[in-house]
C-alpha positions as CSV (number, residue, x, y, z in Angstrom):
1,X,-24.5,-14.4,-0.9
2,X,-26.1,-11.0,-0.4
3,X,-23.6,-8.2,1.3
4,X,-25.8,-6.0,2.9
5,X,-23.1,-3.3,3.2
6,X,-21.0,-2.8,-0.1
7,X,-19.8,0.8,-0.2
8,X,-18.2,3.0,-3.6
9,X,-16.2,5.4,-3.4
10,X,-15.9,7.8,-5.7
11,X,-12.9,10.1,-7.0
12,X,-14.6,13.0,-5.4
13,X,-15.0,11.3,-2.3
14,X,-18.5,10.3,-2.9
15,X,-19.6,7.4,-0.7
16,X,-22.8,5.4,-2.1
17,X,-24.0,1.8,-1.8
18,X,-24.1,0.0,-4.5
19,X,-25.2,-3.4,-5.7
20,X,-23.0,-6.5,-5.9
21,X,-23.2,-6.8,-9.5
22,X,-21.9,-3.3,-9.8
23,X,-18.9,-4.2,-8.2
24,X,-17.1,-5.1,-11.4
25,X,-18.1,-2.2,-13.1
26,X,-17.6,0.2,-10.9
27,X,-14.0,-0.9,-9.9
28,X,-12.9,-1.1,-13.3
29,X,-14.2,2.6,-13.2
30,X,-11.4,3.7,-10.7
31,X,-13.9,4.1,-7.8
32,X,-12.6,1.8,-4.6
33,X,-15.2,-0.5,-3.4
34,X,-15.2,-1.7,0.8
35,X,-17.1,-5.1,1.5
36,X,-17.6,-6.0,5.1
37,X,-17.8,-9.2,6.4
38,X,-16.2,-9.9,2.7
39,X,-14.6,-13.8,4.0
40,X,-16.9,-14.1,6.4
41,X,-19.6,-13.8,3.3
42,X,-17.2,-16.9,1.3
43,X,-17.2,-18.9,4.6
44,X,-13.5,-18.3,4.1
45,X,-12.2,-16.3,7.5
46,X,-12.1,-19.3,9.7
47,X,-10.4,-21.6,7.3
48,X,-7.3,-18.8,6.4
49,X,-7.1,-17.9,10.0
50,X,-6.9,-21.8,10.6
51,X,-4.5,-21.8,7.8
52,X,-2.0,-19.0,9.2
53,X,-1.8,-20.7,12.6
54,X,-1.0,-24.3,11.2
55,X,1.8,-22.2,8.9
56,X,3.0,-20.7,13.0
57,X,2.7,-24.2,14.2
58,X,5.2,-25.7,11.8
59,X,7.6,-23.2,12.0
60,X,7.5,-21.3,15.5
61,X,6.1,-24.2,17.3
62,X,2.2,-25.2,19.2
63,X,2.9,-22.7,21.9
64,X,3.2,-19.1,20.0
65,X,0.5,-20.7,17.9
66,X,-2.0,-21.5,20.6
67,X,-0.7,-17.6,22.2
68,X,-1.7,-15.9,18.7
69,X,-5.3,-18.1,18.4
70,X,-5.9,-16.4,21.8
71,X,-4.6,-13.3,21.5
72,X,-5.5,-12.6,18.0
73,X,-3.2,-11.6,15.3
74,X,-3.0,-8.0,16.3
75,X,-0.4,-8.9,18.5
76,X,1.9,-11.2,15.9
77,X,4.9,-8.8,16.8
78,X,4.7,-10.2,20.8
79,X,4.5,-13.9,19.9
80,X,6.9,-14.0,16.9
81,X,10.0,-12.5,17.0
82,X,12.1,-11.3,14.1
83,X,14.2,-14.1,14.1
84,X,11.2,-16.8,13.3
85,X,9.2,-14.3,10.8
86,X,10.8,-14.9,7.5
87,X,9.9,-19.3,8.0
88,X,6.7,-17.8,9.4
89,X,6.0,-15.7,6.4
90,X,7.7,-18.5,3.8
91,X,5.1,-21.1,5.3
92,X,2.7,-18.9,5.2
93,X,3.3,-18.1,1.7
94,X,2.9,-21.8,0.6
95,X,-0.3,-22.6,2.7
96,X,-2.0,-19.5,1.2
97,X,-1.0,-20.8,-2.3
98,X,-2.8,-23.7,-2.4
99,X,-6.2,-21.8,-1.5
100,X,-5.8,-19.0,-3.9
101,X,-7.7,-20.9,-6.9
102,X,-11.0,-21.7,-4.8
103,X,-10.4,-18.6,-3.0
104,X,-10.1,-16.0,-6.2
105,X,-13.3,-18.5,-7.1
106,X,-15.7,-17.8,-4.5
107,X,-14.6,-13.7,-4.7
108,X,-15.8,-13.5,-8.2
109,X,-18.6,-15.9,-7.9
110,X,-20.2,-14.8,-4.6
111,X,-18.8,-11.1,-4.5
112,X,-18.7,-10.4,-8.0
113,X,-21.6,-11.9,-8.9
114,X,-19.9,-12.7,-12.0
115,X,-20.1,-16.1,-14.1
116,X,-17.7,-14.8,-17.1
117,X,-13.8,-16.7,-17.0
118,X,-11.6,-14.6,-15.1
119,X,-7.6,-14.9,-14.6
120,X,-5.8,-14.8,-10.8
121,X,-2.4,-14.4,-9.9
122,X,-1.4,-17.6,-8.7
123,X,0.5,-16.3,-5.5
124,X,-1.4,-14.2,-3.0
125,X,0.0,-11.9,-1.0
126,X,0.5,-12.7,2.6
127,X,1.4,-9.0,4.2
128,X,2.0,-9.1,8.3
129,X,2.6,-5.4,9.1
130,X,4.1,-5.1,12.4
131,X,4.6,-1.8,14.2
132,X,7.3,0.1,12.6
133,X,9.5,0.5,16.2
134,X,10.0,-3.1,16.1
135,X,10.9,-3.7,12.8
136,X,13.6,-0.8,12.6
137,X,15.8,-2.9,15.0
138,X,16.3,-5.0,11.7
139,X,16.0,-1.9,9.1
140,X,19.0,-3.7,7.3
141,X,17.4,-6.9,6.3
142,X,13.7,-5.9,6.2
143,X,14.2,-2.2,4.0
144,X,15.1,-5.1,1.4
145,X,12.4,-5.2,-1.8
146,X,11.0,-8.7,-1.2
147,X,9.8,-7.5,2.5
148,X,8.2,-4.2,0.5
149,X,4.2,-4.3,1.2
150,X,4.7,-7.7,3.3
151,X,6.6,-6.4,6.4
152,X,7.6,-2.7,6.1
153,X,5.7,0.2,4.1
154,X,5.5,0.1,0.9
155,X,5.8,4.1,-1.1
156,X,3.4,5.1,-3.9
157,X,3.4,2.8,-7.1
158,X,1.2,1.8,-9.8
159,X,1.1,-2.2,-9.8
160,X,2.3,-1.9,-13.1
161,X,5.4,-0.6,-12.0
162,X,6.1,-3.6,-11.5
163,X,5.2,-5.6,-15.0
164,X,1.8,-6.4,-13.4
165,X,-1.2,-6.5,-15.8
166,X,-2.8,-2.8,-16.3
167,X,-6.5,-4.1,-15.9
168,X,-5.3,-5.9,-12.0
169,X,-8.0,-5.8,-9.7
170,X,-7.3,-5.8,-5.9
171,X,-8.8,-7.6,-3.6
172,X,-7.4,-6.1,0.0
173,X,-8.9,-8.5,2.6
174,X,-8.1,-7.7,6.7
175,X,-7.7,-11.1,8.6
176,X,-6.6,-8.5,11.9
177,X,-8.3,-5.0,12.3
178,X,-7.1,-2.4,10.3
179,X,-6.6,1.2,11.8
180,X,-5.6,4.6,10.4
181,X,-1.6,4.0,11.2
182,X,-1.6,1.1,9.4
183,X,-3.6,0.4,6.5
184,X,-3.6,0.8,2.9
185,X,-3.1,4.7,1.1
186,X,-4.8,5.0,-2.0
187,X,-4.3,8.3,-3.8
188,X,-7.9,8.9,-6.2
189,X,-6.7,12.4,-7.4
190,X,-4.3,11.2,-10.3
191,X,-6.7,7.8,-11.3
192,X,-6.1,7.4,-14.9
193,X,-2.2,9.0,-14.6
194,X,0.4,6.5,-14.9
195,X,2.8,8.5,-12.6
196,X,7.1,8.4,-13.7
197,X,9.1,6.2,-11.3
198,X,13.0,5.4,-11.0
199,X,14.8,2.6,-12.5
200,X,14.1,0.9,-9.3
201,X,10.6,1.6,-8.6
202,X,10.4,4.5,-6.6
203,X,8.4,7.2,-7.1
204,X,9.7,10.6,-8.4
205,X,10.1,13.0,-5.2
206,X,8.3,16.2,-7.1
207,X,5.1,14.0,-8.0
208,X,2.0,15.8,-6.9
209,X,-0.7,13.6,-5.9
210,X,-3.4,15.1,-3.3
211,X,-3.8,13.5,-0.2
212,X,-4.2,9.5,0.7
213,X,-8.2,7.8,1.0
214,X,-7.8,5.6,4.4
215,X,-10.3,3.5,5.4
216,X,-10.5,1.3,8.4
217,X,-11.4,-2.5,8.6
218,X,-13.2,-5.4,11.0
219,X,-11.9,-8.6,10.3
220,X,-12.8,-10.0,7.4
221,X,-13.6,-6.8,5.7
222,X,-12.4,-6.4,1.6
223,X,-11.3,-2.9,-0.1
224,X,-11.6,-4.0,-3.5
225,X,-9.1,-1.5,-6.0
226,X,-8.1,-0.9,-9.4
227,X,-4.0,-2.2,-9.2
228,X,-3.5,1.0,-11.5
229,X,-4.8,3.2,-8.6
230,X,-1.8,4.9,-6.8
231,X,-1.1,3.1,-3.8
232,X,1.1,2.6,-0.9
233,X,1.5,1.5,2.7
234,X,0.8,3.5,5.7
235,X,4.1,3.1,8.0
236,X,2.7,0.7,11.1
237,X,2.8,4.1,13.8
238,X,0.1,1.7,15.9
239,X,0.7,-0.7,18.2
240,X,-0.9,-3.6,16.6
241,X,0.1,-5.5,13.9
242,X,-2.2,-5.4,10.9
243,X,-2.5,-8.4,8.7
244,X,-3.8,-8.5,5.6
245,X,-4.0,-11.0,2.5
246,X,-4.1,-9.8,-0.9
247,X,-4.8,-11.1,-4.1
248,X,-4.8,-9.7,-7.8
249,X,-7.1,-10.5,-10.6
250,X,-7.9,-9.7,-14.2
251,X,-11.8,-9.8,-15.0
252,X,-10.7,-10.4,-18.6
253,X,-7.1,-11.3,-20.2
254,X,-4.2,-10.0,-18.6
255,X,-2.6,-6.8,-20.1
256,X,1.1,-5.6,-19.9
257,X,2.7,-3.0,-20.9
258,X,5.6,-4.7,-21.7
259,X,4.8,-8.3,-23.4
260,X,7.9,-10.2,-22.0
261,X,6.7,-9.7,-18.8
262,X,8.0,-12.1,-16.3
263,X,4.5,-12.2,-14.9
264,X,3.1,-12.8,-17.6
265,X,2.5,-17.0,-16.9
266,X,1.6,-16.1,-13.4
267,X,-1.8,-15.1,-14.1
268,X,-4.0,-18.6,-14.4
269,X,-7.1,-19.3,-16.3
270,X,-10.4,-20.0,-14.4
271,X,-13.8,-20.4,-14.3
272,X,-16.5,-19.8,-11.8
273,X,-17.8,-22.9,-12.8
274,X,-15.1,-25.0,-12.9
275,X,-14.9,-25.3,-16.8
276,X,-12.9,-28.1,-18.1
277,X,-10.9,-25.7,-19.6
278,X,-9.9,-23.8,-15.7
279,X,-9.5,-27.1,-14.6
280,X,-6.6,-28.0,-16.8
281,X,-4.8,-24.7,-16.7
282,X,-4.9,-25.4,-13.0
283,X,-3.5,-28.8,-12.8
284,X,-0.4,-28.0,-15.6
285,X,0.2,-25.0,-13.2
286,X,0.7,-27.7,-10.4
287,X,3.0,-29.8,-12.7
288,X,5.0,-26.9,-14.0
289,X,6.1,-25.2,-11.3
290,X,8.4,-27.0,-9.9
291,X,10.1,-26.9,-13.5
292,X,9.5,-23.4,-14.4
293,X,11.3,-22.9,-10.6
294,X,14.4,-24.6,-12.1
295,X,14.3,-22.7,-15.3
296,X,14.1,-19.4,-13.6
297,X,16.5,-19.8,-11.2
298,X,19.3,-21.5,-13.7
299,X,18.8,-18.3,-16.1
300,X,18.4,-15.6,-13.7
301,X,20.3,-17.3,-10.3
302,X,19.4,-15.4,-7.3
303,X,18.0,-12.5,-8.9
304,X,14.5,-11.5,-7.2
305,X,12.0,-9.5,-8.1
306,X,13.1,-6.4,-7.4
307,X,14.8,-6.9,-10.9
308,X,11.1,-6.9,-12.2
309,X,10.4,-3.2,-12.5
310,X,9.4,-2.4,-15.8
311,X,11.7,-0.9,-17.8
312,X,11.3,2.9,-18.5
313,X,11.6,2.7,-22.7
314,X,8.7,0.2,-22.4
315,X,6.7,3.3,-21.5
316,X,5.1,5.6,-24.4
317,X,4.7,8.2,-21.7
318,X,4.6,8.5,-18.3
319,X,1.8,11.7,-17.0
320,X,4.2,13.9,-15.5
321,X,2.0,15.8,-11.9
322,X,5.2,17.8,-10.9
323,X,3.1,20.9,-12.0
324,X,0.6,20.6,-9.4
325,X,3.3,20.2,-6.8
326,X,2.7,23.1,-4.3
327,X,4.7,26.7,-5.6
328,X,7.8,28.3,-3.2
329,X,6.0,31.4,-1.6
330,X,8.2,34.7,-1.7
331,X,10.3,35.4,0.8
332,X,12.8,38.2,1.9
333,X,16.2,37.3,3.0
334,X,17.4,39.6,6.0
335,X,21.4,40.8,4.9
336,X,23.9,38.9,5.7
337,X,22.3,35.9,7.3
338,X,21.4,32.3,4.8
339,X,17.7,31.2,4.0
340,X,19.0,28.1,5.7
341,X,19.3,29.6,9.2
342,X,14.5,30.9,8.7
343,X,15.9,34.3,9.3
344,X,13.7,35.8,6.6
345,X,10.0,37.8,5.7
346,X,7.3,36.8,4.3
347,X,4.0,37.9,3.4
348,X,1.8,36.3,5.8
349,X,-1.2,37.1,3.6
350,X,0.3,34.7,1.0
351,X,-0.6,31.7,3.0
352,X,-3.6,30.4,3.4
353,X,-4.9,28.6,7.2
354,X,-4.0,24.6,6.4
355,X,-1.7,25.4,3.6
356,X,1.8,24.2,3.1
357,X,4.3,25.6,0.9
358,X,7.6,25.3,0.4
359,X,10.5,28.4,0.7
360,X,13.7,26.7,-0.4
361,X,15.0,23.3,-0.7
362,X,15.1,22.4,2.4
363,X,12.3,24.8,4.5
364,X,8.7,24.8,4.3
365,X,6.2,27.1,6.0
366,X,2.5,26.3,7.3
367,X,0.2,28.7,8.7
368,X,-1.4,26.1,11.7
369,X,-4.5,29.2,12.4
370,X,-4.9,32.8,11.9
371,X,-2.4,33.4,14.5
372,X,0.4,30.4,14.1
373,X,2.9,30.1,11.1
374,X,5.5,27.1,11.5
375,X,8.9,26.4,9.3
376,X,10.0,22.9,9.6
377,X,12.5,20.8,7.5
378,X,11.0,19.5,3.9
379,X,11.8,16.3,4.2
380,X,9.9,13.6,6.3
381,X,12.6,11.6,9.0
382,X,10.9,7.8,7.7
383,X,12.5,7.9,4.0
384,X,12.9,11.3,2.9
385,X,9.3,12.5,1.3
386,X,8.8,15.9,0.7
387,X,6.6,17.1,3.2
388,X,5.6,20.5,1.3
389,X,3.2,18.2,-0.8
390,X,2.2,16.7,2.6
391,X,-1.0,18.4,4.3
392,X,-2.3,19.1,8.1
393,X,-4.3,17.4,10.2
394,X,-4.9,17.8,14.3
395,X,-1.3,19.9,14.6
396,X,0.7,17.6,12.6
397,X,2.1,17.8,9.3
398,X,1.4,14.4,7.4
399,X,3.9,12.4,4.8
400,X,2.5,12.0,1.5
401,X,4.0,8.5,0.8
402,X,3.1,6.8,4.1
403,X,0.6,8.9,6.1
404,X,3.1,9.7,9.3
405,X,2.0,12.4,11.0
406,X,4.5,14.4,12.6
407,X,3.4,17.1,15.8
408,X,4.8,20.7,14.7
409,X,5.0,21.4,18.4
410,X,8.2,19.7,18.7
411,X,8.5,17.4,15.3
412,X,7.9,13.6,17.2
413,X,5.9,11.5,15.3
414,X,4.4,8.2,16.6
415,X,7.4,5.9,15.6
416,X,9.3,6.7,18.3
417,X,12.9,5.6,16.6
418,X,12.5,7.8,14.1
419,X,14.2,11.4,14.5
420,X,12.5,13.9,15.4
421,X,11.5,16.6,12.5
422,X,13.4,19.9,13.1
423,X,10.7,22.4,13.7
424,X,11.3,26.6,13.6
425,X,8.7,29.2,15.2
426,X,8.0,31.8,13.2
427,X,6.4,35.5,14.8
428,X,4.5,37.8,12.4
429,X,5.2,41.1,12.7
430,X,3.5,44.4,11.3
């Protein structure tokens, strides 16, 4: 099928249309392609949404699955409660499984426009983001890695963080509507940096990478990425949940970093047109892995994959962006008071209107117009981001890792459970 709309996106914020066979190229290229209609193109948006509510039926029951088909899945977070979500999500899981091979099939057939072989991960992603207020009440169990992307934000990270072949290619496909508050950050700026993380996969709090590309989504609407773009979650500050199923590919063979990763078997051979060969690294995938299952979980017991992240001396070199990261501006301490307390000078000329910058560890400054300068406390309330690499937008102050954006009239942000941003007013003077 011909997609009438199939938008690039460059690094410099360049918007184009481009042709379908382009797609491949182009992605590869680091530029981030949007598809509309994308499932709807496959004739695959009916079936998964069918799919999803026969997962709800067997595990929450006909009722909340008849309530969702009518409702839509925007409001997932009325019907199912916290309780029922992890069977929900577990059957879901499994449905979605067995439709990943035709499905990564028809996306590079029909989307790609691509007859070459081609390799899929063999588990998509099934990702039910429900509005951040709600899933607080459960912080404990949800903040917990497996529920990272799925349930609750995601921060910045490389998909090779995670041992994930460095030629992935994302496709990001909305089953619900996605809105700014919800959707997918991708971070263009440091394309082609492989950014330094913590043992456990975080990234590095004085990492400098520019502000986030959002982009919003109809059902059945594709963002199609490089996995080795900088991405994250936006924190769900809506009041809608946004669903979304995800799936990663490799347009040629898979490529680690480190060659013993675990993931390394879970990226399947196939063939656009059904080669003998796809067909039978298909069907031993069906018989093994029930036994690779036993194998895993007798070596590594109830370890999960938040043991996967790749381990730093695998790396030759990580690009370090802590150099770009926004400079302290000068200040002037007034005698016998503490930096801590904003009783201090600046030169107001020093900062420009919509700058941030920081002027200790735990202050920054903005200038909000030619007449407004506003200290607030460097680091966001959600999970600690430094807000002087953060940037304004409509009054607010917005986190770098997960797009919150928090009012410098009185520090609320939309999540109303999280605490409020302490927030100074500053007078000029002279």
């Amino acid at each position: 099928m011909q997609y009438p709309r199939v938008t690039s996106i460059s690094f410099h914020n360049h918007i184009e249309s481009i042709a379908q066979e382009k797609i491949a190229e182009r992605v590869l290229c680091g530029e981030v392609i949007i598809v509309r209609q994308c499932l709807q193109g496959i004739g695959y948006f009916e079936h998964l949404q069918q799919i999803i509510l026969e997962g709800i039926r067997q595990t929450a029951g006909e009722e909340k699955a008849k309530q969702l088909k009518n409702k839509g899945f925007e409001a997932f977070h009325e019907v199912i409660n916290l309780e029922e979500l992890p069977s929900v999500m577990g059957m879901s899981y499994q449905l979605v499984r067995a439709l990943t091979p035709d499905l990564a099939k028809q996306l590079v057939k029909q989307v790609f426009q691509q007859q070459k072989a081609f390799y899929f991960e063999e588990e998509s992603n099934v990702r039910f983001h429900i509005p951040y207020d709600i899933v607080r009440q459960r912080i404990t169990e949800y903040s917990k890695f497996q529920w990272n992307g799925k349930v609750t934000p995601h921060g910045p990270h490389h998909d090779s963080w995670y041992q994930c072949p460095t030629n992935s290619v994302n496709v990001w496909m909305a089953i619900s509507s996605v809105k700014i508050g919800n959707g997918l950050n991708i971070y263009p700026q440091v394309y082609g940096k492989l950014l330094p993380c913590t043992k456990d996969g975080k990234i590095l709090g004085d990492q400098y990478f520019g502000s986030a590309l959002n982009i919003e989504l109809e059902p059945g609407d594709a963002i199609i990425f490089h996995g080795e773009h900088l991405h994250s979650s936006e924190i769900n500050s809506t009041d809608t949940t946004r669903f979304v199923i995800s799936l990663r590919m490799t347009l040629d063979k898979p490529q680690f970093i480190d060659d013993n990763s675990p993931y390394k078997n879970d990226y399947i051979y196939s063939d656009p047109n059904d080669g003998l060969k796809a067909r039978l690294a298909q069907s031993l995938v069906k018989i093994s892995r029930r036994f690779r299952n036993r194998i895993n979980s007798a070596i590594r017991g109830k370890e999960n994959k938040q043991n996967y992240v790749l381990s730093l001396d695998k790396v030759s070199g990580f690009d370090d962006t802590s150099s770009a990261f926004p400079q302290p501006i000068s200040v002037k301490i007034i005698p016998g008071t503490s930096v801590d307390e904003t009783k201090l000078f600046l030169d107001s000329k020093d900062l420009a209107i919509g700058q941030i910058k920081p002027v200790s560890q735990k202050l920054c400054v903005a200038r909000i117009d030619e007449h407004r300068i506003i200290a607030f406390s460097r680091n966001c309330p959600h999970e600690g981001a430094d807000l002087a690499s953060g940037y304004l937008r409509d009054g607010c102050v917005v986190c770098p890792w997960h797009n919150l954006p928090i009012s410098l009239e009185n520090g609320a942000s939309p999540c109303q459970s999280l605490p409020k941003l302490t927030v100074f007013k500053c007078s000029e003077q002279g």
